[in-house]
C-alpha positions in Angstrom: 5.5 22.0 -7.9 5.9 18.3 -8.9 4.3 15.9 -8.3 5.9 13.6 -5.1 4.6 10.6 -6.8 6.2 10.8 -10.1 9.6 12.3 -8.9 12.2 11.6 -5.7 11.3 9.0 -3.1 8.1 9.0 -4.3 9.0 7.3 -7.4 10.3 4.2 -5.9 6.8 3.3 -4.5 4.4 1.3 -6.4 1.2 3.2 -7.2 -0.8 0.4 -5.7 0.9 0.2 -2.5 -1.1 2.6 -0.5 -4.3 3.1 -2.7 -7.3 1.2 -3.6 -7.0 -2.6 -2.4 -9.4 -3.7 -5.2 -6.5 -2.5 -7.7 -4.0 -4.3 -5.6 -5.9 -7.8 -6.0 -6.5 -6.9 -9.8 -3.2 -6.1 -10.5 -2.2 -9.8 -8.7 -4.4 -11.6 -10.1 -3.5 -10.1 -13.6 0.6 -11.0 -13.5 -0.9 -14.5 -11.8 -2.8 -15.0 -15.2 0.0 -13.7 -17.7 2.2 -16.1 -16.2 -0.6 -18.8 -16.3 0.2 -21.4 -18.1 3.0 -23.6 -20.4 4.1 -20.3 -22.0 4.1 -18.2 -18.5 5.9 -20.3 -17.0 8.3 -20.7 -20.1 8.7 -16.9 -19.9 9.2 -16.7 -16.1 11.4 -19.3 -16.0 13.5 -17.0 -18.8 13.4 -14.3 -16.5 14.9 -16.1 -13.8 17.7 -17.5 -15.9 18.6 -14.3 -16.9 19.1 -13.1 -13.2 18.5 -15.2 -10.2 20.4 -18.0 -11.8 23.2 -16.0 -13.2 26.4 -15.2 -10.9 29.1 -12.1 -12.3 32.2 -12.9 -11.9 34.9 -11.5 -9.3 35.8 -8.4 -12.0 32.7 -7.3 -12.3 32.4 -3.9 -12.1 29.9 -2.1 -9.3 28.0 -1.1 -11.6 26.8 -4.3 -13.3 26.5 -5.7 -9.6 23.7 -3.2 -9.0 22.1 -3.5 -12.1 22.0 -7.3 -11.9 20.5 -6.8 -8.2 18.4 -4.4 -9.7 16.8 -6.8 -12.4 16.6 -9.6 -9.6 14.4 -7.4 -7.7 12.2 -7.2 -10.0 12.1 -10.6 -11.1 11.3 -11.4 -7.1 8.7 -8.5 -7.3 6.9 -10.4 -10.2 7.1 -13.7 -8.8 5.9 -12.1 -5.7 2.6 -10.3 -7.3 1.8 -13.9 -9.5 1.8 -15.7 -6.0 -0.3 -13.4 -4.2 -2.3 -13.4 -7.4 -2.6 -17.6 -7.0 -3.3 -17.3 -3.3 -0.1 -18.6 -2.2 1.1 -16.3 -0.1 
């Protein structure tokens, strides 16, 4: 039997979502300091260039919607982690 983690629904959540808070706080605080800094900020403001700054034109296929939606989600998931890392949210 697999494991429910690793495959189905199970995949879509994070690890740390219902496990140890200590690893929740470590993991925050560690995207807060990679995106510390001149060149964090350089790099996150790359990221959101890429997607939450970037509109597809009307014949864009379904597909690239969704993976563009995608890649934004995880950008706002980042940006999430590094403010709950800074104690900003």
């Amino acid at each position: 039997m697999s494991d429910p983690i690793q495959t189905g629904w199970g995949a879509l959540t994070p690890v740390i979502a219902g496990g140890d808070p200590d690893l929740k706080a470590k993991t925050e605080r560690a995207f807060a300091r990679c995106f510390a800094g001149v060149e964090g900020e350089l790099a996150l403001s790359h990221l959101r260039g890429l997607t939450l700054d970037r509109a597809l034109g009307p014949n864009s296929t379904d597909a690239a919607l969704r993976h563009l939606d995608g890649q934004r989600c995880l950008v706002l998931h980042i940006q999430s982690l590094i403010d709950r890392g800074r104690g900003l949210s």
